[in-house]
N, C-alpha and C positions, 0 to 999 in steps of 0.2 A: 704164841706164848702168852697171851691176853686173855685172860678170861672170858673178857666180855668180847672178844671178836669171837672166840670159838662158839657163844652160845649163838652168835646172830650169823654166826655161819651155817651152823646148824639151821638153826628159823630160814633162811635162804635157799637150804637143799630142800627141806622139807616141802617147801611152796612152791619150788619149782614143778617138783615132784606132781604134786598138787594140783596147779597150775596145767601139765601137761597130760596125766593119766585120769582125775578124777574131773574129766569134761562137763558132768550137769551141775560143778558148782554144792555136791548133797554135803563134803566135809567128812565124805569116809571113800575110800578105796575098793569095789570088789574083786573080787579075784576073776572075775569076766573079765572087768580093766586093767588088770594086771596082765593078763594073757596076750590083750590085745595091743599091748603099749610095748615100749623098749625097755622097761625099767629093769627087767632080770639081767638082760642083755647089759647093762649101765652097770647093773652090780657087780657084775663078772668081771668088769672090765677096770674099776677103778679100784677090786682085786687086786689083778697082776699087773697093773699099769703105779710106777716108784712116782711119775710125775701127774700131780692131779690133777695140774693145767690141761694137759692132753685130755681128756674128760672132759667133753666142753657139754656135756649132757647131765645137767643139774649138778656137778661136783666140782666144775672147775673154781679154785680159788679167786683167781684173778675177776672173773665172772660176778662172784660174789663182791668183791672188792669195788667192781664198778656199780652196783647196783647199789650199794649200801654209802659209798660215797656221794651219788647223787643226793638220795636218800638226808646226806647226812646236810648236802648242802643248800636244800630248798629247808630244813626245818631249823629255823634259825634259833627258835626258842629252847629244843634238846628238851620237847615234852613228848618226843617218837610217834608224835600226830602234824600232818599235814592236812593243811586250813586249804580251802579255795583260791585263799592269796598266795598261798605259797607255791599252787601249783600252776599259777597264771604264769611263773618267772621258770618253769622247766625249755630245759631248748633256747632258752634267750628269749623269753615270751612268746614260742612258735603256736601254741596254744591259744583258739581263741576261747571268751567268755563262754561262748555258749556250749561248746563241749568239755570244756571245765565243771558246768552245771551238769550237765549230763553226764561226764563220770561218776560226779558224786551220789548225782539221782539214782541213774538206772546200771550202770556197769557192773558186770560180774565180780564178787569177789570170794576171796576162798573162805572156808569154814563160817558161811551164813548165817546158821542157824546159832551159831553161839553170840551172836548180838546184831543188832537191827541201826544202832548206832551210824548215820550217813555225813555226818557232820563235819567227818575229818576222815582223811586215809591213813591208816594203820603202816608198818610198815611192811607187812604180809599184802597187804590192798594195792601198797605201792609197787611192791615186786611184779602184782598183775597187769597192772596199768603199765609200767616201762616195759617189760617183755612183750607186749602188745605194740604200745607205741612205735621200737625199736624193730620190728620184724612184722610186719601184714601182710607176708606174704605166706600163712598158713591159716587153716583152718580154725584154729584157736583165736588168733590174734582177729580173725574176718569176722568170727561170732561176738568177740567182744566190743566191738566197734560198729559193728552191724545193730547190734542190742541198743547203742547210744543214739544214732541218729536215725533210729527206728520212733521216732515219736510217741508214732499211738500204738504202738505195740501190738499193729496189727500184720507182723510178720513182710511186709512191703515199705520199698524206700518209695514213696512217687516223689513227682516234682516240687509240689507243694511243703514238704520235707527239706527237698535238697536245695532250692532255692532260699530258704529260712538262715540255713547253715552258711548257705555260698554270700548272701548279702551282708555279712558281716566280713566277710575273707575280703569282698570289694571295696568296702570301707575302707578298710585296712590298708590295702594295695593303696587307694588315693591319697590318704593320711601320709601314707610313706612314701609317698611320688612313684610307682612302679607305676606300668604301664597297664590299665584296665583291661581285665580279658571278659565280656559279657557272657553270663551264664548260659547263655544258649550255644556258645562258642564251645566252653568247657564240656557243658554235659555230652555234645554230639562227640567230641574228640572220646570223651569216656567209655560212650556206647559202642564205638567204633571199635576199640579196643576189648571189652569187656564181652559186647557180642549178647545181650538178654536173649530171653524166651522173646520174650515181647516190649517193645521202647514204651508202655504205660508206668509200668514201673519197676523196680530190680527186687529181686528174693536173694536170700546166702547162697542159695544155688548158684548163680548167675556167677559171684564172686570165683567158690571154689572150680568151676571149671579148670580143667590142666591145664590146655594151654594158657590160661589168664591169670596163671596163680602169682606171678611177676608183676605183672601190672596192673592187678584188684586196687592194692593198696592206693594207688596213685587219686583214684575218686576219693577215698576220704581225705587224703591229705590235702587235696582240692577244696573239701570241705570244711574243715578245721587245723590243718597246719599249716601256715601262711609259707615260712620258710622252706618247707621239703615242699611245696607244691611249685614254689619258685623255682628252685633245684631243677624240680622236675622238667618246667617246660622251657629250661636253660640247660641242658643236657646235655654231655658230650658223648659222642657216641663212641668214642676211642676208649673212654673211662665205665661208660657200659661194657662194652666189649672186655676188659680186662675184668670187671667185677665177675664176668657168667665163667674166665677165665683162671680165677684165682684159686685158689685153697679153699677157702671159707665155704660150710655146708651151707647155712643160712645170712641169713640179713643180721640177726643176732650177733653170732661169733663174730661177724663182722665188725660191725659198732663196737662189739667189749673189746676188742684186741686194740681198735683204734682207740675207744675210748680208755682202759688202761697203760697204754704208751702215754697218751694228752696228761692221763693223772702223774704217771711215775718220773715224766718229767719235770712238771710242777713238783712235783715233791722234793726233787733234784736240788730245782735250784733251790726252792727254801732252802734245803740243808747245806746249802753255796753260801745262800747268803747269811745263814745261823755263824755261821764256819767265819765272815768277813768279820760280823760282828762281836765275836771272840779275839780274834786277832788282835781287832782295832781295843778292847778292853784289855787287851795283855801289852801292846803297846802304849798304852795310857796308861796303864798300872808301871813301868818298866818306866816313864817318863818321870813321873811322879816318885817312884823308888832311889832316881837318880837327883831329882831336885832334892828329895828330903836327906840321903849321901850326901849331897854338896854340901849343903847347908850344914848338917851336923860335919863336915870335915872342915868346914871353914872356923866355926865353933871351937871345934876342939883337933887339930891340926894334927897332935900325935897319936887321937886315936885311930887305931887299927880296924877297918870292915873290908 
């Protein structure tokens, strides 16, 4: 019933939209990409479909809700741009510096061509970076991520690269008392899983392989997110097994469902504790209502209230 949520919902379908069909980034749509994508398929369906949550394919509300929430809680100043600094504090700081930099330098963002602007993330910019973040286990999210700690832009990750990114994760780790995992440790576990053409160095190929499409993401997070990388090698296998087991098509839906219950009950209590603080002023009003009764009956004895 808000104005302004409806328009930034709208801005939210559209990027996903975006985001998933129009792949090189050009800021228009063709109808190749149309053909080739689910979106007609999405249309039809959020159609006949009375609940839009069900739509978890760029229309769900809740969806939007968490994406725009984040959104709203990293920009502290409510100027709908996000600084370097504000994006260091996404995840609880899970984010290091240096792929901070690198979002802002080199990552894909949507409608390019209408400004050059790198200084700060939009909130269209942002949508791209969280649906990436939140989900690498798709070909979208491997290329945008791939693109960041691709340095020299010469289409290969080598070691030289990934060692750069990883010496900052081990900082980190020691700074924070975790136990050291030596880069030669991590990368062989990676390769192992990952499985390249060749151990000189990795191409997006390598990533999107099928059976690896689960456990691509784990080497970057290796590389630039301290905490999901911890996750990662603190793993229960019981709670993997329920995740390949559960509802949720992607890693995505995942997070928003979790991440929207995290919000709605924060919201809860606020409105608990709005509700305490009401009371306790109508109890203090009602106190005070009764002193200033006394008083004036004491005053004047036979009047009547």
């Amino acid at each position: 019933n808000h104005a302004e949520f409806q328009e930034k919902y709208a801005v939210t379908v559209i990027t996903r939209i975006f985001y998933s069909v129009n792949r090189c980034h050009s800021g228009r749509i063709t109808s190749r990409q149309i053909r080739r994508s689910d979106l007609l398929e999405a249309f039809q369906l959020v159609d006949e479909e009375e609940d839009i949550n069900k739509v978890t394919r760029y229309f769900s509300y809740e969806h939007f809700y968490v994406l725009y929430c984040r959104f709203w809680e990293l920009d502290h100043d409510r100027d709908y741009k996000i600084t370097r600094e504000d994006l260091l504090k996404y995840g609880d700081h899970s984010l290091s510096h240096m792929i901070v930099d690198r979002i802002f330098d080199a990552a894909p963002r949507p409608f390019e061509n209408e400004r050059v602007d790198r200084e700060y993330l939009s909130y269209e910019d942002f949508i791209y970076f969280m649906l990436s973040e939140e989900d690498k286990a798709n070909e979208i999210s491997v290329r945008y991520w791939f693109t960041c700690v691709d340095v020299d832009g010469d289409g290969k990750l080598n070691n030289m690269e990934m060692r750069s990114f990883y010496a900052v994760q081990l900082h980190r780790m020691q700074c924070m008392g975790h136990e050291i995992v030596p880069f030669e440790d991590m990368l062989c576990q990676m390769m192992d899983m990952i499985k390249p053409k060749t151990t000189d160095h990795l191409i997006v190929e390598d990533f999107l392989q099928t059976e690896c499409a689960s456990v691509s993401g784990a080497l970057f997070d290796a590389l630039f997110n301290l905490n999901k990388y911890l996750m990662f090698e603190q793993r229960d296998p019981f709670v993997e097994r329920q995740k390949r087991e559960d509802e949720f098509e992607t890693d995505w839906d995942r997070f928003a469902c979790i991440d929207y219950n995290r919000l709605a009950m924060e919201e809860e209590v606020k409105e608990e504790e709005a509700m305490d603080i009401d009371w306790v002023s109508v109890d203090e009003d009602d106190e005070d209502n009764e002193e200033f009764h006394g008083a004036a009956l004491a005053n004047n004895p036979d009047e009547p209230y």
